[in-house]
N, C-alpha and C positions, 0 to 999 in steps of 0.2 A: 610775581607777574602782573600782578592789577596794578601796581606801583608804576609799573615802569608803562603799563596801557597807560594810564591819568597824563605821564608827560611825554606819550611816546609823539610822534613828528606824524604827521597827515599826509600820503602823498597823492597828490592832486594834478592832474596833465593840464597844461595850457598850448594847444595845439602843439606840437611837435617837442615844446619844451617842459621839460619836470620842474613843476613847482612844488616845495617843500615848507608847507605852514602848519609849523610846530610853537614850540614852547618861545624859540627865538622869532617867529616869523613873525611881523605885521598887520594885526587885521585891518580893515577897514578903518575902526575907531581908534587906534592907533598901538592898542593892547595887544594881548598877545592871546593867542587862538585858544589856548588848554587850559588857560588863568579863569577860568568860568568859576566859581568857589558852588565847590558839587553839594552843602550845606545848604545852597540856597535852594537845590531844587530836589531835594532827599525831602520836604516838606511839601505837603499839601498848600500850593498859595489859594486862598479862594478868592472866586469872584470880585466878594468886596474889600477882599483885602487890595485886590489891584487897584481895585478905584479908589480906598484909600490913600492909596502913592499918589497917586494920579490929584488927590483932592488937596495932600501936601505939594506936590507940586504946582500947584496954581490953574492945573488945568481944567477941572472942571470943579464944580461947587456940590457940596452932599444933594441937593435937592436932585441936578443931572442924573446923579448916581442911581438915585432911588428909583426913579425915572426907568434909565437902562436897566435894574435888578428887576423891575417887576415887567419890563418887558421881555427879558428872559425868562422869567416864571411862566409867561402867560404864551412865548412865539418860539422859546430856545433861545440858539444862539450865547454866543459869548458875550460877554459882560462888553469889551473894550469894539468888538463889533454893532452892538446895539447902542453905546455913544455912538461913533460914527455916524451908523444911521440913520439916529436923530442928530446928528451934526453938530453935538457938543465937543465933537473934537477931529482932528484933520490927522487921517495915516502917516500924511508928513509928520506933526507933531507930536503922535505916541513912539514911530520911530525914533525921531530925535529923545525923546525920554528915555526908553529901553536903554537906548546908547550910553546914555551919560551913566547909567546906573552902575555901581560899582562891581567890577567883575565880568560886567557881560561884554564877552567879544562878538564882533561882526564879518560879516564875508560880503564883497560882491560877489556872487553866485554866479554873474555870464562871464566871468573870468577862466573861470574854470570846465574842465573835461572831464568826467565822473565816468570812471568805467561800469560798464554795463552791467556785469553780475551786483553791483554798489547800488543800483540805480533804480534794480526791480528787486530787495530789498523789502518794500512797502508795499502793498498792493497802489493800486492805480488812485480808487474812490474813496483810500484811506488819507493818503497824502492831499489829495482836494478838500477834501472834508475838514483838515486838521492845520492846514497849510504847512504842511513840512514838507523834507527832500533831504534823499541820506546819501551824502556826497563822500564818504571814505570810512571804511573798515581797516583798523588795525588791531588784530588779537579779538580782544573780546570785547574793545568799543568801539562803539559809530557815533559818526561826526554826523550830528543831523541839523540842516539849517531848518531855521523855525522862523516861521511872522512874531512868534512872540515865545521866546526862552525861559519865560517864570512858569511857562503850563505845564504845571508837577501831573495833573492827570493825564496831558496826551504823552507825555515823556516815560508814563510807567505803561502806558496802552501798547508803545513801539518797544520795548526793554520786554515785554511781555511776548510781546510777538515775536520779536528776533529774535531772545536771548541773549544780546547784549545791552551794555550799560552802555548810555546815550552822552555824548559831551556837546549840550547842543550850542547852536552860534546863530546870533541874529540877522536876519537877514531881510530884505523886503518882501513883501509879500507878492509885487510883480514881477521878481525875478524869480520866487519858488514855483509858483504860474507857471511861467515861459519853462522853466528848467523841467516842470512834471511832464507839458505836453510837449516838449522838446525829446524826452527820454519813455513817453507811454508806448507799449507797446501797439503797433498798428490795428490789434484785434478791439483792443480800449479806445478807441479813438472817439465812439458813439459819447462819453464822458464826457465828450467835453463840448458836445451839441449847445444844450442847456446853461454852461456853467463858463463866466467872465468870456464875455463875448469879445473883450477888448484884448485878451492874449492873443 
């Protein structure tokens, strides 16, 4: 049965019409939805291991890096959020990395109609918090879109809480946004007072 969860088909409504993205389907980056290689994220990536990549990639330089590590030690936050915020690197262009990386499939997310027991899956200020969004249940996996698919600890945080194994899929982090407070329930709405004022 887990075998067949790993390549089983995702099904997803697009207003009126069934869409089915599975092992054959399309994602965004041109791969295929379940090809995620679950190797890569049964490991702990840490912190600077990302920025590692990030350092092989040309995108930012060790000095950046260290920069962003000790402002996470000293404020929180994530490693590839605290680039940003010192603006060693542009959301556009860690997406576009994520993407190319080998294995990780993508979603546009406003594509798609997540049925509602799918939807409230996560609490509200979990999915803000962690920027995910869990867009289909089959068996005993969930298809979770993520702002970033290498985060081995938020991916065992949601596996923990639901009890299923996660296949997660890259996605923007303004359409996980639009899709949380698109799908919160109306008693949750005070959530989002405070938090991206541009959704």
């Amino acid at each position: 049965p887990e075998e067949r969860d790993k390549t089983q088909s995702a099904h997803l409504s697009n207003g009126t019409n069934k869409k089915r993205v599975g092992k054959k389907g399309l994602a965004a980056n041109g791969g295929s939805v379940f090809e995620v290689p679950f190797s890569l994220i049964q490991h702990d990536i840490s912190s600077s291991r990302i920025g590692e990549l990030l350092i092989e990639a040309g995108l930012i330089n060790s000095e950046e890096l260290e920069e962003a590590l000790s402002a996470q030690k000293g404020q929180g936050g994530k490693t590839v959020e605290n680039l940003i915020k010192l603006g060693y690197i542009k959301p556009t262009k860690y997406l576009d990395f994520l993407a190319k990386l080998p294995g990780i499939a993508s979603i546009i997310l406003s594509n798609y109609t997540v049925q509602k027991d799918v939807s409230e899956l996560l609490p509200t200020d979990f999915a803000l918090k962690h920027e995910v969004f869990p867009i289909d249940k089959m068996g005993k996996r969930l298809t979770l879109a993520m702002a970033c698919p290498l985060d081995a600890e938020t991916i065992k945080l949601v596996e923990a809480f639901t009890g299923l194994k996660v296949s997660p899929l890259l996605c923007e982090t303004t359409e996980i946004r639009k899709a949380i407070k698109q799908y919160a329930p109306k008693s949750e709405t005070a959530l989002f007072d405070n938090a991206w004022p541009q959704v």
